[in-house]
C-alpha positions in Angstrom: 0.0 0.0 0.0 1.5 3.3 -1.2 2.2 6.2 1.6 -0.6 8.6 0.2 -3.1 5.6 0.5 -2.6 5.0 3.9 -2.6 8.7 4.8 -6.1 8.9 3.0 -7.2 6.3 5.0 -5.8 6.8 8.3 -7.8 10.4 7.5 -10.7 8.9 6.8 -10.8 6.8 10.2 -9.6 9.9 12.1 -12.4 11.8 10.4 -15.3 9.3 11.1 -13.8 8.6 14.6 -14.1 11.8 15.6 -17.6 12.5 14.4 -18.9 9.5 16.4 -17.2 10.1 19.2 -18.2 14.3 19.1 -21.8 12.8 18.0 -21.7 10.7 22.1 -20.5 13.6 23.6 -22.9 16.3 22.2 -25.9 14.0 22.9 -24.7 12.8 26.2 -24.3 16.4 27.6 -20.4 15.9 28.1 -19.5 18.9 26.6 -21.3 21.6 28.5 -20.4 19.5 31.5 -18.1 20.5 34.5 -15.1 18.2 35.4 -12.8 17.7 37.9 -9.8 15.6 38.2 -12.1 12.7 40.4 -15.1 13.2 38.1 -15.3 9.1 36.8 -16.4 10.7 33.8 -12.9 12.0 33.4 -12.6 9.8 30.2 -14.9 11.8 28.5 -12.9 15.3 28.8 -9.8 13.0 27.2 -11.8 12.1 24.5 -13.4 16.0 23.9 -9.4 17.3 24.2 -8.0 14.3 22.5 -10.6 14.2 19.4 -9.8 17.9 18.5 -6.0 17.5 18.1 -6.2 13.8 16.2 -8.4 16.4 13.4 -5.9 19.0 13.5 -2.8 16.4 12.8 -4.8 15.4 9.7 -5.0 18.8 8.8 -1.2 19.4 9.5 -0.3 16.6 7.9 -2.4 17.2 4.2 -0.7 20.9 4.3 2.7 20.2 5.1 3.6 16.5 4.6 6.2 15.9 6.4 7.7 12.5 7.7 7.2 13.4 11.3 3.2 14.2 10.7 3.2 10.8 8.8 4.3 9.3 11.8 2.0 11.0 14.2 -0.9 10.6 11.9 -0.7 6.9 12.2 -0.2 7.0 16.2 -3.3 9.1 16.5 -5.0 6.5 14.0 -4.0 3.5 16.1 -5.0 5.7 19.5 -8.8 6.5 17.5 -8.9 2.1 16.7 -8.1 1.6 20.4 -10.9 4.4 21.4 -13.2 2.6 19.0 -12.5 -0.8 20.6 -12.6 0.2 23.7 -16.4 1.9 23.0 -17.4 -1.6 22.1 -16.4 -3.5 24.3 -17.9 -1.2 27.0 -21.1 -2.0 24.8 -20.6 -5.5 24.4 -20.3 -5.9 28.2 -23.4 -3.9 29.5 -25.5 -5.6 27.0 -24.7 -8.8 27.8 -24.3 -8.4 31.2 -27.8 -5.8 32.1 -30.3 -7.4 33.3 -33.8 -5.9 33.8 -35.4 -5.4 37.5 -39.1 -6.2 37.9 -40.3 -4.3 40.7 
């Protein structure tokens, strides 16, 4: 696979990444939310800070090209596949694991 390939495509799973993951915060309320440093929803601030700067590497890296943006471009693309599989397996384990309460 040539390099510009795989930049397309680690854009395009930075891009889609970031939409569902800005698409869970916005309709969770995480972004007007207030945090603090022993809020469990900590996670949730990473992703809102993290998300932002993963968008502007692909950005960088489309203007300028450079080895070290290649490079950083596919860490942030392995960081958004971990995100994405951590999301499901989060998923995967309530649903399988909730069990409804009859009162």
């Amino acid at each position: 696979m040539s390099r510009p390939l795989k930049a397309a495509s680690a854009s395009v799973i930075h891009l889609i990444a970031a939409a569902a993951v800005y698409a869970h915060l916005m309709t969770g309320g995480w972004l007007t939310a207030r945090y603090s440093l022993d809020d469990p929803n900590i996670a949730n601030l990473i992703l809102a800070i993290f998300e932002p700067i993963a968008i502007l590497s692909v950005i960088a890296y489309w203007i300028w090209q450079t080895p070290f943006l290649y490079r950083l471009l596919n860490i942030f693309c392995l960081a958004q596949l971990l995100i994405g599989i951590g999301f499901a397996i989060f998923i995967l384990v309530f649903m399988l694991s909730w069990h409804p309460r009859m009162i």
